[in-house]
VMD Tcl script that builds the backbone (N, CA, C; Angstrom):
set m [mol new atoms 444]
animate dup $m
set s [atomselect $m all]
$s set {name element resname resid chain x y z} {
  {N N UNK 1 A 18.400 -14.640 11.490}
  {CA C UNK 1 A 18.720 -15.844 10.728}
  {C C UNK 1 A 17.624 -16.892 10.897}
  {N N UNK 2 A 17.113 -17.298 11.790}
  {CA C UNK 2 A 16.194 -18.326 12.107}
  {C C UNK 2 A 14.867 -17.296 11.470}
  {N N UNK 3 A 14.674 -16.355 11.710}
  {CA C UNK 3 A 12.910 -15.980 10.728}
  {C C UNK 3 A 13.154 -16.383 9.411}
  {N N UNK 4 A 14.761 -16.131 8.565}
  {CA C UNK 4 A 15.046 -15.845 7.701}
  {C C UNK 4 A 14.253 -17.884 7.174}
  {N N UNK 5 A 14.873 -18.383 8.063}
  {CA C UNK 5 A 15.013 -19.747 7.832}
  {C C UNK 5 A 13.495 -20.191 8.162}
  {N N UNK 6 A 12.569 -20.134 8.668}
  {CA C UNK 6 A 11.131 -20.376 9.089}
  {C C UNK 6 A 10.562 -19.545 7.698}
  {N N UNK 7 A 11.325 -18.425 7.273}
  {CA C UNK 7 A 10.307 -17.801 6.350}
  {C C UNK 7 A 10.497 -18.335 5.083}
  {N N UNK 8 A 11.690 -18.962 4.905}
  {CA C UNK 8 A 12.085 -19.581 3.299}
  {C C UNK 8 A 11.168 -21.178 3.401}
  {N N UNK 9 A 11.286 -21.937 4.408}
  {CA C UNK 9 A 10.221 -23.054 4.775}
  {C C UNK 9 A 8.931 -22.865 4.346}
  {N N UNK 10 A 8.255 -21.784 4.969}
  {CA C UNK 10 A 6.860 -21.425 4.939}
  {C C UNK 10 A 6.391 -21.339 3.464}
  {N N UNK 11 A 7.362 -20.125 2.612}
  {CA C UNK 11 A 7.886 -19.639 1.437}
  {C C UNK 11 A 7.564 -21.010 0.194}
  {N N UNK 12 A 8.983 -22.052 0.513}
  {CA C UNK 12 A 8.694 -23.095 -0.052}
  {C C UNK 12 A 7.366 -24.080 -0.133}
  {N N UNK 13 A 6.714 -24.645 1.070}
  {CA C UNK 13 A 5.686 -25.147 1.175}
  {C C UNK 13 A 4.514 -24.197 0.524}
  {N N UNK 14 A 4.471 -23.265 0.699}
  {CA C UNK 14 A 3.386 -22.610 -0.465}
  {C C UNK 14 A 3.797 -22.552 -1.796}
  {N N UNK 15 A 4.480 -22.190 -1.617}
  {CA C UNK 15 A 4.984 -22.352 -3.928}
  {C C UNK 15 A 4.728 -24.143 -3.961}
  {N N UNK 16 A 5.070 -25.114 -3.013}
  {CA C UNK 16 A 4.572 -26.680 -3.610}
  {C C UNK 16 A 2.972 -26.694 -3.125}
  {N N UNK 17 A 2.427 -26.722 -1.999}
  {CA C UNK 17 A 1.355 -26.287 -2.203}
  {C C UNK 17 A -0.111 -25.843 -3.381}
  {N N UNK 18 A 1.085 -25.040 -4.196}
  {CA C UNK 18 A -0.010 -24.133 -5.058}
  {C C UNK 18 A -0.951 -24.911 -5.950}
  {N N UNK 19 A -0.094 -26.198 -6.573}
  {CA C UNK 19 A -1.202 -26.687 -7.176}
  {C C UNK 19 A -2.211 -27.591 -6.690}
  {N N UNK 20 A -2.469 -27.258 -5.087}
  {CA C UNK 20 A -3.676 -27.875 -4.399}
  {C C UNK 20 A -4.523 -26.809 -4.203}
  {N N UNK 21 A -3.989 -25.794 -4.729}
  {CA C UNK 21 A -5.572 -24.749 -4.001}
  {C C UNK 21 A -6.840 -24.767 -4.832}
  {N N UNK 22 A -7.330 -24.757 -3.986}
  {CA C UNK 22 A -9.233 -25.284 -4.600}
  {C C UNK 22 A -9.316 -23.713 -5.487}
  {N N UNK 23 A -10.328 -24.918 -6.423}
  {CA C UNK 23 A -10.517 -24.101 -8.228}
  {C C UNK 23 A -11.182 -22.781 -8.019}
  {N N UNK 24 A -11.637 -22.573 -7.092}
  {CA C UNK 24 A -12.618 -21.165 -6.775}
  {C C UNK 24 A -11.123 -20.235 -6.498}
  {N N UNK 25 A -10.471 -20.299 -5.685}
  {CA C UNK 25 A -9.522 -19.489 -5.298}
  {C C UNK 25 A -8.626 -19.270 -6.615}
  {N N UNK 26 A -8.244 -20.367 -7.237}
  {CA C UNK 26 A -7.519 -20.339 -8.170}
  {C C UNK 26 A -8.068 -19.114 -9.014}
  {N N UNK 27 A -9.424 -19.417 -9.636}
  {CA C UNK 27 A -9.868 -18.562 -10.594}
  {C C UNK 27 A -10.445 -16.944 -9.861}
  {N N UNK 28 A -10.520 -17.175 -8.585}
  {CA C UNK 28 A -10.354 -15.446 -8.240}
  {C C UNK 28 A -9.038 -14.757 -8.525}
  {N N UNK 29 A -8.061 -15.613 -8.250}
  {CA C UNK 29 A -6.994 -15.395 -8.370}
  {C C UNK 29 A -6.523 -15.119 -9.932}
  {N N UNK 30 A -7.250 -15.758 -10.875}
  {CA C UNK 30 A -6.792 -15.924 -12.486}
  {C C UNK 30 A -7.706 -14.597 -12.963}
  {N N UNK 31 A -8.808 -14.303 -12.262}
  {CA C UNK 31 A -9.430 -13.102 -12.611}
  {C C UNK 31 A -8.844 -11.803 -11.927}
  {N N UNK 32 A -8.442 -11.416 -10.657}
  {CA C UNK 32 A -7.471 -10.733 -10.477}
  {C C UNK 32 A -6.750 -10.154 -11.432}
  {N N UNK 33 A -5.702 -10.979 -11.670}
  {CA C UNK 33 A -4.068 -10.503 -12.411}
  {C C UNK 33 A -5.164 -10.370 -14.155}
  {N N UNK 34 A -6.372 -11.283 -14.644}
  {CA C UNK 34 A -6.943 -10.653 -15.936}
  {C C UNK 34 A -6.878 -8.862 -15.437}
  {N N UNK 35 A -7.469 -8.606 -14.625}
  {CA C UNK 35 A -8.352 -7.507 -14.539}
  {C C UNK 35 A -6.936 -6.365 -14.126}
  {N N UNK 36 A -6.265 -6.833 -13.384}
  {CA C UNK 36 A -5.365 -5.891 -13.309}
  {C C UNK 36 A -4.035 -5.663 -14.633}
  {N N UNK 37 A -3.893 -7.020 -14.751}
  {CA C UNK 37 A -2.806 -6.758 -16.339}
  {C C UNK 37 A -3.497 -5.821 -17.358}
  {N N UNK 38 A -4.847 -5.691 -17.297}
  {CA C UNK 38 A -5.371 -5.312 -18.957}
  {C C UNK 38 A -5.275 -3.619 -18.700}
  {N N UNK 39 A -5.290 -3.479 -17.090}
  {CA C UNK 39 A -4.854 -2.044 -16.916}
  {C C UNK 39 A -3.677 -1.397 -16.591}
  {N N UNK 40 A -2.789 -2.058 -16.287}
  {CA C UNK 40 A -1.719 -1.948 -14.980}
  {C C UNK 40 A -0.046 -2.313 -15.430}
  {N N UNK 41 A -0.470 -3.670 -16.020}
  {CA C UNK 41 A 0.356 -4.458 -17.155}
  {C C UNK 41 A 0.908 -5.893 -15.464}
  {N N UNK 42 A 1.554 -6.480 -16.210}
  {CA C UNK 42 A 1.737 -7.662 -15.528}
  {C C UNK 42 A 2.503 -7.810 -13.921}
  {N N UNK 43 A 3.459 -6.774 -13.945}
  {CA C UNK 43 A 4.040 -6.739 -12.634}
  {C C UNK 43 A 3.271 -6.559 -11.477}
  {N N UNK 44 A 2.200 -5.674 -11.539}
  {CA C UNK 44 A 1.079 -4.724 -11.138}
  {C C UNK 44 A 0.395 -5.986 -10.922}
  {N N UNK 45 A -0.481 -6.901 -11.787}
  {CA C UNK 45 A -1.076 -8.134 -11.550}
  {C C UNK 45 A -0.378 -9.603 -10.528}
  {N N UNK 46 A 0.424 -9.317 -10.950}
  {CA C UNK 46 A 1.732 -10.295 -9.760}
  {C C UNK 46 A 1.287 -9.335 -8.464}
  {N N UNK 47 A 1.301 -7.954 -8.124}
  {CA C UNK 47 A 1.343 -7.913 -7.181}
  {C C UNK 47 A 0.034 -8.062 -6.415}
  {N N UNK 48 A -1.344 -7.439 -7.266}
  {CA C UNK 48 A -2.269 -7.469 -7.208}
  {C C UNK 48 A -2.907 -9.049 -6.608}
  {N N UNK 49 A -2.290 -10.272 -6.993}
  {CA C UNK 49 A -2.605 -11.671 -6.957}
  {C C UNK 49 A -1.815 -11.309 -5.550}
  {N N UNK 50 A -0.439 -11.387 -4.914}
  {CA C UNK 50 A 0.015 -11.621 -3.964}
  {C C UNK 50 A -0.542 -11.018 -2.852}
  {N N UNK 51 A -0.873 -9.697 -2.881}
  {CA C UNK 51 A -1.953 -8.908 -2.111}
  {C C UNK 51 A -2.672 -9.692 -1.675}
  {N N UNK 52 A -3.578 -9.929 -2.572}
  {CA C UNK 52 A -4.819 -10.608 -1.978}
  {C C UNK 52 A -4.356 -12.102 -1.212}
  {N N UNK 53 A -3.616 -12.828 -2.125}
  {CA C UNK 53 A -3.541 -14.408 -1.327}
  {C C UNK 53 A -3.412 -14.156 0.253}
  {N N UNK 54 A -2.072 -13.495 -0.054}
  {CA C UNK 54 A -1.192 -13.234 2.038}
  {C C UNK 54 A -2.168 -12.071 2.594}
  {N N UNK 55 A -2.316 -11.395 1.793}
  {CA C UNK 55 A -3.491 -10.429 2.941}
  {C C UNK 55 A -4.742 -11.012 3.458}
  {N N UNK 56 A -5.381 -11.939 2.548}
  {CA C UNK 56 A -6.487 -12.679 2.627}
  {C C UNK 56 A -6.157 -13.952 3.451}
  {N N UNK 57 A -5.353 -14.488 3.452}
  {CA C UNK 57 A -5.081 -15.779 3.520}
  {C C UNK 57 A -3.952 -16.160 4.375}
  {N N UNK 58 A -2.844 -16.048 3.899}
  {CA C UNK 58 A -1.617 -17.009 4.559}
  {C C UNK 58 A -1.433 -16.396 5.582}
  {N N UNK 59 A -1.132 -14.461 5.827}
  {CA C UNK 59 A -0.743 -13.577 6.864}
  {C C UNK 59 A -2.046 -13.731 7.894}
  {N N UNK 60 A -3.430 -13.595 7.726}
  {CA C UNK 60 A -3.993 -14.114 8.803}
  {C C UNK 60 A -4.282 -15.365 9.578}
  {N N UNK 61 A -3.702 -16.345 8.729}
  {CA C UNK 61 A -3.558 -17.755 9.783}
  {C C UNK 61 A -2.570 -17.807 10.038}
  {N N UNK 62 A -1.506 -16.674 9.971}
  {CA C UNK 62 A -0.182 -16.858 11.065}
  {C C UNK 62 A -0.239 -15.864 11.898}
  {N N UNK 63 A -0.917 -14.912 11.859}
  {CA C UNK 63 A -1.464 -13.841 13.223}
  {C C UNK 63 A -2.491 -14.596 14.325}
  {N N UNK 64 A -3.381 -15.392 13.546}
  {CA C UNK 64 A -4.283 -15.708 14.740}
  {C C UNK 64 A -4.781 -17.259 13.987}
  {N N UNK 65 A -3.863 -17.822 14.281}
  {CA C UNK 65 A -4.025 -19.642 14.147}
  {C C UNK 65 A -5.123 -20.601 14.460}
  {N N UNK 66 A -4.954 -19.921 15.782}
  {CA C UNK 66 A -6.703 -20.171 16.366}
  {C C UNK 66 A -7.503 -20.263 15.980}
  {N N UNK 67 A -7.740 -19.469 15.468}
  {CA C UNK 67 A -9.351 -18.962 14.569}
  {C C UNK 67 A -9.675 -19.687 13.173}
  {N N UNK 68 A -8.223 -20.314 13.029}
  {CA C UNK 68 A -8.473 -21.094 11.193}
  {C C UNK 68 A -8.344 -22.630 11.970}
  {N N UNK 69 A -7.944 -22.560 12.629}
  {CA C UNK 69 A -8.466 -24.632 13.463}
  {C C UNK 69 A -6.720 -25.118 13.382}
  {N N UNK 70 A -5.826 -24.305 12.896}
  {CA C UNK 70 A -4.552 -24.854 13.349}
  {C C UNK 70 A -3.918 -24.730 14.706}
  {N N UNK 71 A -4.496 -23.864 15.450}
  {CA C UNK 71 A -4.349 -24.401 17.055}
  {C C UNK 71 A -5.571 -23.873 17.714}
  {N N UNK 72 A -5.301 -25.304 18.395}
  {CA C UNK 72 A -6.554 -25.291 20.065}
  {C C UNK 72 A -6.387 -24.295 20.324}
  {N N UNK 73 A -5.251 -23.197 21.013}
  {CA C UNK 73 A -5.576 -21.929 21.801}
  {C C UNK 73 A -4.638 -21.267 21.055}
  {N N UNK 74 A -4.739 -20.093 21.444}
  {CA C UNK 74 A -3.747 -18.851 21.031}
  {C C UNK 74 A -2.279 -19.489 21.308}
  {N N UNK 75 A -1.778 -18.778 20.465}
  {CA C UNK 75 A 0.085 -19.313 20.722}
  {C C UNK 75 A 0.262 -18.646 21.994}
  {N N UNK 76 A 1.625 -18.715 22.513}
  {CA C UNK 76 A 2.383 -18.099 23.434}
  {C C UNK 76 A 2.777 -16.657 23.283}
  {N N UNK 77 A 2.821 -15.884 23.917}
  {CA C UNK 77 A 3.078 -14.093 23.450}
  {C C UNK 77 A 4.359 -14.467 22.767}
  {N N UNK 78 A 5.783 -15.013 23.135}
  {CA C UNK 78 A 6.560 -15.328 22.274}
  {C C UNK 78 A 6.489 -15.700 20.981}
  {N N UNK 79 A 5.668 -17.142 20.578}
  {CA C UNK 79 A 5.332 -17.652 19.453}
  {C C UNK 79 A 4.512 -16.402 18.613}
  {N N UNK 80 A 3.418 -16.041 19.349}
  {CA C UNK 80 A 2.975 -15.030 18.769}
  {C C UNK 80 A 3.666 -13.536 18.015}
  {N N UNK 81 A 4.928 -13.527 18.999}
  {CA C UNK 81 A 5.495 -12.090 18.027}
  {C C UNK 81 A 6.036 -13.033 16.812}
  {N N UNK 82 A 6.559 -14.166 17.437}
  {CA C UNK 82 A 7.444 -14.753 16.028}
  {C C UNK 82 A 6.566 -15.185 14.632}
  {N N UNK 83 A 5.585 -15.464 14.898}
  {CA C UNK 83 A 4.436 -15.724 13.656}
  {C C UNK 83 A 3.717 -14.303 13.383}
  {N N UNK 84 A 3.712 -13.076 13.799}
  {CA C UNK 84 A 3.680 -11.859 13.812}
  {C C UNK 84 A 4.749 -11.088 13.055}
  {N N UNK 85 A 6.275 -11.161 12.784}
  {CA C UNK 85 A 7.375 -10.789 12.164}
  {C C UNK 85 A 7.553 -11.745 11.175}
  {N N UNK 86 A 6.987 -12.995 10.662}
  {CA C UNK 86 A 6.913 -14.392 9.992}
  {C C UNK 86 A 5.929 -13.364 8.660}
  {N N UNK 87 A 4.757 -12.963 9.893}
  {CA C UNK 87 A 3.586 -12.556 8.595}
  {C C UNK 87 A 4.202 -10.972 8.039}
  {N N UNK 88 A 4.685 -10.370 8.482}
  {CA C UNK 88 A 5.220 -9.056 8.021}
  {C C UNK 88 A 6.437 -9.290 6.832}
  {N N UNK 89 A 7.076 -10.338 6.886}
  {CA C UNK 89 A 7.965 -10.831 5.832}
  {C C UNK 89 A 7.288 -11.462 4.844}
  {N N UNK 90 A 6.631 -12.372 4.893}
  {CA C UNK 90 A 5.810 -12.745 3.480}
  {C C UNK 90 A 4.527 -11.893 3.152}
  {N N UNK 91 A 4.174 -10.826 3.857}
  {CA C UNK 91 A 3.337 -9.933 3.035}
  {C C UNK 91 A 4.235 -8.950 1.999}
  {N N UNK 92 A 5.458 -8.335 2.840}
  {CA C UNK 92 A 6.894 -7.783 2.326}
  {C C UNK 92 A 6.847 -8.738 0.964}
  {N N UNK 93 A 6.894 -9.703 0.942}
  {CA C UNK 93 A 7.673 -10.148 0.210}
  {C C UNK 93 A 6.316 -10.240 -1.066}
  {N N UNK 94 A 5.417 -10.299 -0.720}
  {CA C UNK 94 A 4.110 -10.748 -1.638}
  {C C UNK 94 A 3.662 -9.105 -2.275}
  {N N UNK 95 A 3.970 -7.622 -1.224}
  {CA C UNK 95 A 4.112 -6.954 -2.112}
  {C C UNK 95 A 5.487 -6.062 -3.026}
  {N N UNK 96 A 6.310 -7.261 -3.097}
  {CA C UNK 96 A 7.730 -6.910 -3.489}
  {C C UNK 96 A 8.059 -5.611 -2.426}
  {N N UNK 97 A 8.231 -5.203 -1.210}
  {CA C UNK 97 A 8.553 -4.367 -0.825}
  {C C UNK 97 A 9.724 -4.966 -0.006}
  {N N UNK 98 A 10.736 -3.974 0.879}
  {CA C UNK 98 A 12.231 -4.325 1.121}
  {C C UNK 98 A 11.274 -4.091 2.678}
  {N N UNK 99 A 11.878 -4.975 3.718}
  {CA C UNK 99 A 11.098 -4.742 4.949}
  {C C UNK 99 A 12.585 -3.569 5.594}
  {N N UNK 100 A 13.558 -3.852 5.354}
  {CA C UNK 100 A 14.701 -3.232 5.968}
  {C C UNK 100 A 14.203 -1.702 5.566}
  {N N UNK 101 A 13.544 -1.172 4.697}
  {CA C UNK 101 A 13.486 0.239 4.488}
  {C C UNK 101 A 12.750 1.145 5.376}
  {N N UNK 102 A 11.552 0.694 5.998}
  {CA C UNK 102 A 11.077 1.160 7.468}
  {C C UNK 102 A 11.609 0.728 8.444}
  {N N UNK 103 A 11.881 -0.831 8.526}
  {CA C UNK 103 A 12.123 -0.916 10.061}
  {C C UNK 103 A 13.902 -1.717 10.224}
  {N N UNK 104 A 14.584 -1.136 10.519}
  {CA C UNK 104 A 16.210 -1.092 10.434}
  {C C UNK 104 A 16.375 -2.719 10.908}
  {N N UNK 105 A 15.777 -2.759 12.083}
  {CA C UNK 105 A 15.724 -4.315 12.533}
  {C C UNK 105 A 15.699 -5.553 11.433}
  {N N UNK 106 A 14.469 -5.192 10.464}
  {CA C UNK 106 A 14.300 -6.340 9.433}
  {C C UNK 106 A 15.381 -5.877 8.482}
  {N N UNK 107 A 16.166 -5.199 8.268}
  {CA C UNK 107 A 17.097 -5.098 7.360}
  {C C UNK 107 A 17.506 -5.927 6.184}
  {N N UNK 108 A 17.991 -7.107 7.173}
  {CA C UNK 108 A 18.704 -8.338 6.925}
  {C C UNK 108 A 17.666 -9.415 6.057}
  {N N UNK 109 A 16.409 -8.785 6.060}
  {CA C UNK 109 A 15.594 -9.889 5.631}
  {C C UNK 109 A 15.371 -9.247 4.199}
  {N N UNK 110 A 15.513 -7.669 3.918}
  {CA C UNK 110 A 15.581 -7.449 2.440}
  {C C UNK 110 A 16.520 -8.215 1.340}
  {N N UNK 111 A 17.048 -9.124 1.797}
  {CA C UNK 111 A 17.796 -10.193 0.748}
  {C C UNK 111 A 17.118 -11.420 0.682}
  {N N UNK 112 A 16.409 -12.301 1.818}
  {CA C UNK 112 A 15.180 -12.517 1.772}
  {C C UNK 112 A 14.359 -12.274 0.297}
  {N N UNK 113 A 13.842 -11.087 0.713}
  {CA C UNK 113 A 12.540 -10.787 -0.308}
  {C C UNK 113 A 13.277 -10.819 -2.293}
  {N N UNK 114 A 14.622 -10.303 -1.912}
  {CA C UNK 114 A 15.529 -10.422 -3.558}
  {C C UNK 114 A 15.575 -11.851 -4.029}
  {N N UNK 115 A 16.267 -12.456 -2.882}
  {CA C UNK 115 A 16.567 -13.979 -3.315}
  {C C UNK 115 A 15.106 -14.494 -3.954}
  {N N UNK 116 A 13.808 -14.295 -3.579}
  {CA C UNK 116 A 12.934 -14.888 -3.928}
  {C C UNK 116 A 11.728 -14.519 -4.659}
  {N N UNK 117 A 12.244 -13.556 -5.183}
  {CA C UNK 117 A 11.195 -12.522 -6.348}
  {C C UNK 117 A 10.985 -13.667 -7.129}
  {N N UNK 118 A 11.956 -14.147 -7.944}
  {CA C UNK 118 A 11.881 -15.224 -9.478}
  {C C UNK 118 A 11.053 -15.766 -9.132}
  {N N UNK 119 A 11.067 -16.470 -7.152}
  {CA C UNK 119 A 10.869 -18.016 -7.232}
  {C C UNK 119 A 8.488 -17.554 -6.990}
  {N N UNK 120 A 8.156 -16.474 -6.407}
  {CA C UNK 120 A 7.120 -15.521 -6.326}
  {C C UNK 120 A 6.677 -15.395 -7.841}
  {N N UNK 121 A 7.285 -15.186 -8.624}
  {CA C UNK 121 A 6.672 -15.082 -9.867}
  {C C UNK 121 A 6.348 -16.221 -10.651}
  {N N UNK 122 A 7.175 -16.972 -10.956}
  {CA C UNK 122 A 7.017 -18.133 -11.155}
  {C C UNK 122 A 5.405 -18.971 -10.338}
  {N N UNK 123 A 5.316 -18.622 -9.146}
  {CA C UNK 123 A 4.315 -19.305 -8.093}
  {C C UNK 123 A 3.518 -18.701 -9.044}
  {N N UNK 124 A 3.205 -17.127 -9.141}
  {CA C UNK 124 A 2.054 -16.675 -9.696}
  {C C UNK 124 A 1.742 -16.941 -11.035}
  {N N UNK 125 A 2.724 -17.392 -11.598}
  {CA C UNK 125 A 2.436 -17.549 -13.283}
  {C C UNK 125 A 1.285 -18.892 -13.235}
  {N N UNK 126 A 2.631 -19.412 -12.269}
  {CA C UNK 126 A 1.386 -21.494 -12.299}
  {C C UNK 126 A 0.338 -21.157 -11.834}
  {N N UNK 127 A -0.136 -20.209 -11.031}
  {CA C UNK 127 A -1.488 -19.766 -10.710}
  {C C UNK 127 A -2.411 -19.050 -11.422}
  {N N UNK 128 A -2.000 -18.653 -12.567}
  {CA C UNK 128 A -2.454 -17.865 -13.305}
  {C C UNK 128 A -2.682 -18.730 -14.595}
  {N N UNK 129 A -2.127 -20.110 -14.502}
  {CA C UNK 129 A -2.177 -20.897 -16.078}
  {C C UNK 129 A -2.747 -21.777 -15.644}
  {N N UNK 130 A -2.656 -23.083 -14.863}
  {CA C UNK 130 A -3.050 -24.285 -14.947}
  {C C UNK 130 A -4.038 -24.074 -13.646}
  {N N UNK 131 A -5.420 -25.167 -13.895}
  {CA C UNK 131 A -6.477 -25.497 -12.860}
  {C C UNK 131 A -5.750 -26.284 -11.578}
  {N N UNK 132 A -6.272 -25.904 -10.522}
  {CA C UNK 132 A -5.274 -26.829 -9.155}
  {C C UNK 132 A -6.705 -27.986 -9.569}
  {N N UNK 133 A -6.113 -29.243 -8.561}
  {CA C UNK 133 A -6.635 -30.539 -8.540}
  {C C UNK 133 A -7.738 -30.536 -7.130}
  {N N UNK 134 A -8.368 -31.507 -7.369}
  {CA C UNK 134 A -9.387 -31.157 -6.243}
  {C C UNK 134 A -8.880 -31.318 -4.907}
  {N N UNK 135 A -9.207 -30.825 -3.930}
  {CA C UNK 135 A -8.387 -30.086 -2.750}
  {C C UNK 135 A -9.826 -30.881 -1.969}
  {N N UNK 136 A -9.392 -31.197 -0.707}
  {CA C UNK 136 A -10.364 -31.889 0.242}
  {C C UNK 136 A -10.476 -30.808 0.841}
  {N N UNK 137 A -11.962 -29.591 0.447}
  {CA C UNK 137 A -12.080 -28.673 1.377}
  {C C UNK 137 A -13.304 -28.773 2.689}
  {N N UNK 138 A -12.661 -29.913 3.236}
  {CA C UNK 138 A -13.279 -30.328 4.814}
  {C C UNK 138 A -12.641 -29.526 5.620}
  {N N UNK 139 A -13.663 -28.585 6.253}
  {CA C UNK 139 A -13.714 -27.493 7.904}
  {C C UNK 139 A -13.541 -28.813 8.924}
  {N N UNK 140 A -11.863 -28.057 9.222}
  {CA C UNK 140 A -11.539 -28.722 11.032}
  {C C UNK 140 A -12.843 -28.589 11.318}
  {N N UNK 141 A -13.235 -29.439 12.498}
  {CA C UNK 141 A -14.084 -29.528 13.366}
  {C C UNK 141 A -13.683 -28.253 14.024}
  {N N UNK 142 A -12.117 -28.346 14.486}
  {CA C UNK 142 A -12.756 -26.782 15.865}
  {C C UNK 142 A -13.176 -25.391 15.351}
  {N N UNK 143 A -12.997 -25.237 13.965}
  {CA C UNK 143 A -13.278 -24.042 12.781}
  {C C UNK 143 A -14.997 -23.927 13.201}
  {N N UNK 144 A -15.291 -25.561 12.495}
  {CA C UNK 144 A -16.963 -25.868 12.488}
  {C C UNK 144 A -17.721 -25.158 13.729}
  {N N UNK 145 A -17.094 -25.780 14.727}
  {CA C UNK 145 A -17.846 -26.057 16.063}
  {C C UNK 145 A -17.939 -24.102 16.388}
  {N N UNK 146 A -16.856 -23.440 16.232}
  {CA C UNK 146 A -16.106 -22.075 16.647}
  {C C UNK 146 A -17.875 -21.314 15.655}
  {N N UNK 147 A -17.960 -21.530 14.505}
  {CA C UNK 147 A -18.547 -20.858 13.838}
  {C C UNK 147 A -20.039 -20.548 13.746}
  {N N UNK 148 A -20.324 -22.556 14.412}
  {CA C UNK 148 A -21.223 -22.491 15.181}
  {C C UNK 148 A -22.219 -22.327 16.196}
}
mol reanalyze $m
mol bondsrecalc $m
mol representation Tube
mol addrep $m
């Protein structure tokens, strides 16, 4: 119940989010779902766009936080499984798959991923139609300093 509830949070703040993501991402993203709809047809492109965002993006700054400048050090091995089962549900969910069908444990979260197909498509449509607004893409310092 509580992932269920951290993952619909997370869930929400990215669907409001969306129309801040900087115009480069946007239009990888708008070329994506072109390139896959003209072969695949549109569902296929929804998934194709979600793939990439959470595989690229959201699922690795909740595996290792650190490394994107949202925390000073590694989480706690606790925090860490919980942002670890966090990222296995919104990749689940980004490639429409039921997490309960491999692992019996997440079961409960395949209603999860139902309840929020519409609200996933919808995200991808606005991503796929309108330009996001300019996004302040200033590198944390500890990103900077790390890279340096």
């Amino acid at each position: 119940l509580e992932l269920w509830f951290v993952a619909q949070k997370l869930f929400n703040n990215i669907v409001k989010a969306g129309g801040r993501m900087p115009d480069p991402l946007r239009d990888l993203l708008q070329f994506v779902k072109k390139q896959v709809d003209a072969k695949f047809g549109e569902q296929a492109a929804f998934r194709g766009m979600g793939s990439f965002l959470f595989l690229r993006f959201f699922c690795p700054s909740l595996l290792a936080p650190e490394s994107y400048g949202l925390l000073t050090d590694q989480p706690h091995k606790i925090a860490h499984r919980q942002l670890l089962l966090l990222a296995k549900v919104m990749q689940n969910l980004a490639n429409d798959t039921l997490p309960g069908t491999k692992e019996v444990h997440m079961k409960k979260l395949n209603e999860f991923i139902e309840s929020n197909r519409d609200g996933l498509v919808d995200f991808y449509k606005s991503l796929a139609k309108k330009k996001g607004s300019a996004v302040d893409s200033t590198v944390p310092d500890i990103q900077r300093d790390k890279a340096l």
